[in-house]
Structure formats: structure tokens, C-alpha cells
C-alpha positions in Angstrom: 81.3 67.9 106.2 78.9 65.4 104.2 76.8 65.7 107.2 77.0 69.5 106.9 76.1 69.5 103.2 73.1 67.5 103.8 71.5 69.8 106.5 71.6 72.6 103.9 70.0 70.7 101.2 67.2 69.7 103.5 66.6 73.5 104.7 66.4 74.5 101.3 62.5 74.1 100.1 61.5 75.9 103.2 63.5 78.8 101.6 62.0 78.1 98.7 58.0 78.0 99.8 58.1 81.3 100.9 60.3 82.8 98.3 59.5 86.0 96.7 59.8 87.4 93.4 63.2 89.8 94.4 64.5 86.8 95.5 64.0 84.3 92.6 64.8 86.6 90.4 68.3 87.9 92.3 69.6 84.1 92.9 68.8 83.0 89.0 72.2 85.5 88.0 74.5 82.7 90.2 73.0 80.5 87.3 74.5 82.8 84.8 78.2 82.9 85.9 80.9 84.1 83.6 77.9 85.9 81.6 78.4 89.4 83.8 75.0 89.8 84.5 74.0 93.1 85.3 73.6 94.3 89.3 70.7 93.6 91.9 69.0 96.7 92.5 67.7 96.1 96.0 65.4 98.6 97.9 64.5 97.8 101.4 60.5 97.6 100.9 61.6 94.5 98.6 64.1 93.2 101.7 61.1 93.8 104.3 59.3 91.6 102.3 61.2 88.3 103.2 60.7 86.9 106.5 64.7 85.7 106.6 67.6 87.6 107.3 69.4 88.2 104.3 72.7 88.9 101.9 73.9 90.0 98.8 76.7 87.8 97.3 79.1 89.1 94.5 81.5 87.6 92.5 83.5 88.9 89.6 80.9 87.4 87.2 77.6 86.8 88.9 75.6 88.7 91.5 72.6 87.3 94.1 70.9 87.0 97.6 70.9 84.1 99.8 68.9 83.8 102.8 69.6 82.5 106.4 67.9 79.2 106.6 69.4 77.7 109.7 71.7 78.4 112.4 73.3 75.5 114.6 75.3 77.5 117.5 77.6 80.1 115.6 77.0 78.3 112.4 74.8 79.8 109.6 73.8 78.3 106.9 73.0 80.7 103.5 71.3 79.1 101.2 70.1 80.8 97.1 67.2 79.3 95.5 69.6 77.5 93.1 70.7 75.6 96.0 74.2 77.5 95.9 75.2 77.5 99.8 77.3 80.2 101.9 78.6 78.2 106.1 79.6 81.1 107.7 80.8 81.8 111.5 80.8 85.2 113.3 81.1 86.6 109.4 83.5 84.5 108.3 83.0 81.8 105.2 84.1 78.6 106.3 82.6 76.5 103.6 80.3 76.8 100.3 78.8 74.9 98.2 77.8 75.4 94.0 80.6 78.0 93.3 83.0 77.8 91.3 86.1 78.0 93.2 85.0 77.5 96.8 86.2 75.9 99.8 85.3 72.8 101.1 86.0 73.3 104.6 88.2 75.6 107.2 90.0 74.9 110.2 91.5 77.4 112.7 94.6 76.5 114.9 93.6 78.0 118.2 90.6 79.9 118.5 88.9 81.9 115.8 90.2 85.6 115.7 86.4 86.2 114.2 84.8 84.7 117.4 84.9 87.8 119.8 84.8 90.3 117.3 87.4 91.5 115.1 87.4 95.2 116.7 88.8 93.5 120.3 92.7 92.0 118.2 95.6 93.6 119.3 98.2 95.6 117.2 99.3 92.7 114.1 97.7 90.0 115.6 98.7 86.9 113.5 96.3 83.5 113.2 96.8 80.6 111.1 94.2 78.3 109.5 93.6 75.6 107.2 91.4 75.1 103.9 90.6 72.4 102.2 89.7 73.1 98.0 87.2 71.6 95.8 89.6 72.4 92.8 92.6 69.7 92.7 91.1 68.2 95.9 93.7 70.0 97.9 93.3 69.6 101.6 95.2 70.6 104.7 96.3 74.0 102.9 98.0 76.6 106.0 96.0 80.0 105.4 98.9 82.8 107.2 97.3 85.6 108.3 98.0 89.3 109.8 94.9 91.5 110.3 95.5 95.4 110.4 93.1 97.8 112.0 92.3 100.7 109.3 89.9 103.2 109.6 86.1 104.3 110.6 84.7 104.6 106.9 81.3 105.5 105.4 79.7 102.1 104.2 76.2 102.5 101.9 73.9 99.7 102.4 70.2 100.2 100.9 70.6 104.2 100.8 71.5 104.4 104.4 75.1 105.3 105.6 76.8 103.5 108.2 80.1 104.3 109.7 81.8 101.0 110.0 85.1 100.2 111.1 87.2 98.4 108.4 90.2 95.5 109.3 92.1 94.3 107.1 93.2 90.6 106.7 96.7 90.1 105.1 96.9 86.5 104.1 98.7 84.4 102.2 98.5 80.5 101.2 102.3 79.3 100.9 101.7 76.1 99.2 100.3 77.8 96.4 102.4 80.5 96.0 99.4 83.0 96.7 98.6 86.2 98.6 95.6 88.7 99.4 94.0 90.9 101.2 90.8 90.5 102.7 88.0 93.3 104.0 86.1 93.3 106.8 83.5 96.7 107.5 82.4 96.1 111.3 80.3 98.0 113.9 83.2 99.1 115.8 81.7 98.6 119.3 79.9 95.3 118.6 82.2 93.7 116.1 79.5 92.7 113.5 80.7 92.1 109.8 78.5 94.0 107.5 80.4 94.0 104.8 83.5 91.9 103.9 85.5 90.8 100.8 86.8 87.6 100.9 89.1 85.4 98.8 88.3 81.7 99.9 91.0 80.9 96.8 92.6 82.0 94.0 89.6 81.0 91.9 86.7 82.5 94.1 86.5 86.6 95.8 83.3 87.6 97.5 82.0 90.4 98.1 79.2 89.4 101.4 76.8 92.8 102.3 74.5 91.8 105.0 70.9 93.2 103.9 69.2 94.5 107.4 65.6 95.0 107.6 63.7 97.4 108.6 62.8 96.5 112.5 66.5 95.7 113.0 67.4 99.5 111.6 64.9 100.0 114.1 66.5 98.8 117.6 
């Protein structure tokens, strides 16, 4: 995981070089957590702008974009300008870095349900995996899981609608007596997360909106 931390520090000043305006101003609110700053209003002449794919990350006190910066395999590394740092696989949070609350690490037993797509699990498909937490330095923590297929829904993302499949994640962490649901909004015939809420503890929630640019709208 040190090695991990160190490849994302590294990739950060070529974030940083060609860094514009919307998105220095956008990661400064992760600065200004427990303030409630007020929402990123995001247009997608402003998302064009930045040659990197890009995300909106909000948390009940703080609000701002991250860019993809590297990708080793189905790893992805999101990095904001004030070095705060998302790992993510197939739209999943595995790790991060500089928030409050956040996981140091995640460990599936088995294979990832989130590797083939979230749209292909059966009928109350269970999985298990384990997280480690900054807070306490608790490691080795069993995350129980039961995902629920829901319905198509009508997602907004930059002033276009999308109709997005949404699966639910029912999980709970026995060890410390806590439970939640996550969100996952999906294309529903190629499984990609566009949207998700996610509780990587019971200090931290998410809320991950993928930011697509225009020439991907495009395809």
C-alpha cells in the first residue's frame, strides 16, 4: 500500500501543470471540510476544458473534482490538487488518501462482484470483503454484503438525463456494530458506475458522479 501511496503522489504535479481554473477552484472546498461550502456548479464547456477524465466528490461537509491521473490495469488513481487521492476498481473505492474517515485498503474474498459489472449478479448475490481504517488503525475488518437489483431511474449529470440502472449494496461491518446501504447508478447493458454513494466507514460517505466529456457523449 506504501508503494501505492507513492505512485499517486508522483502523478500528482502532472495534474497540477495543466490544471485549470474550474479545477483549482473545485478541489480548494476538500480544504475547507466541516465549513459546508457551498456546491460546484459544473457546466460541461468548463469539463471539456480538462484533458483528463474526471469526477465530482461529495461528502457531507466538502464538495470537489479529482482527476484520473493514472491507471495500472483496473486500478485508477484520482487525484485533487490538494493531493486528496480516490484508488478505485471497476467503480468501486478501494483506498483514499487525505479524507477524513477513509480506508486504507480493501480486500475481496473471491473475486470482485464489481469486476464484470454489477448488472450481470444474480438474484441476492452475497460477497464478503475486508477493510483496513485509518481511524484506530483497524485492519482486517469483514465488510458483509447483499446487493439488490432496483430499478431503471433517471440520473442528471451536467443537464443531460441518463437512464441508469441503480443496485443496491446492503452491507454491514460486524465488528463495529455498523450497517448501510450503498448506491450504485449503472448503464444497464455495459455495467459502468456513473454514479454511486458509498460508505468506506462510519466516518466517511461519498457521493462519486463521473463527469463525461463531450466526445465520449459523443460515441
Amino acid at each position: 500500500m506504501k508503494i501505492l501511496r507513492n505512485i499517486a503522489l508522483l502523478a500528482l504535479p502532472a495534474v497540477l501543470s495543466g490544471c485549470s481554473p474550474l479545477m483549482s477552484a473545485s478541489v480548494d472546498t476538500f480544504k475547507a471540510a466541516f465549513q459546508g461550502p457551498q456546491p460546484i456548479e459544473l457546466t460541461q464547456t468548463q469539463v471539456d476544458a480538462l484533458p483528463y477524465a474526471q469526477i465530482k466528490v461529495t461528502t457531507p461537509s466538502s464538495e470537489g473534482v479529482m482527476a484520473l491521473v493514472r491507471q495500472r490495469g483496473d486500478l485508477q488513481f484520482w487525484i485533487a490538487s490538494g493531493k486528496q487521492t480516490l484508488l478505485m476498481r471497476n467503480g468501486l473505492v478501494v483506498r483514499s488518501v487525505g479524507l477524513l474517515g477513509g480506508t486504507d485498503g480493501t480486500r475481496f474474498e473471491g473475486e470482485s462482484p464489481f469486476k464484470h459489472g454489477l448488472h450481470q449478479l444474480p438474484v441476492g448475490y452475497t460477497s464478503t470483503r475486508w477493510i483496513d481504517l485509518y481511524e484506530g488503525q483497524r485492519t482486517g475488518l469483514a465488510v458483509h454484503s447483499r446487493f439488490v437489483r432496483k430499478s431503471l431511474e433517471t440520473v442528471e449529470i451536467l443537464d443531460k438525463k441518463y437512464t441508469l440502472l441503480r443496485v443496491d449494496e446492503r452491507m454491514e461491518i460486524p465488528d463495529l456494530g455498523y450497517s448501510a446501504t450503498n448506491r450504485y447508478w449503472l448503464d444497464p447493458h455495459s455495467g459502468v458506475i456513473h454514479v454511486s454513494v458509498q460508505h468506506l466507514s462510519p466516518d466517511l460517505a461519498l457521493r462519486i458522479m463521473q463527469l463525461p466529456q463531450s466526445r465520449e457523449i459523443a460515441r
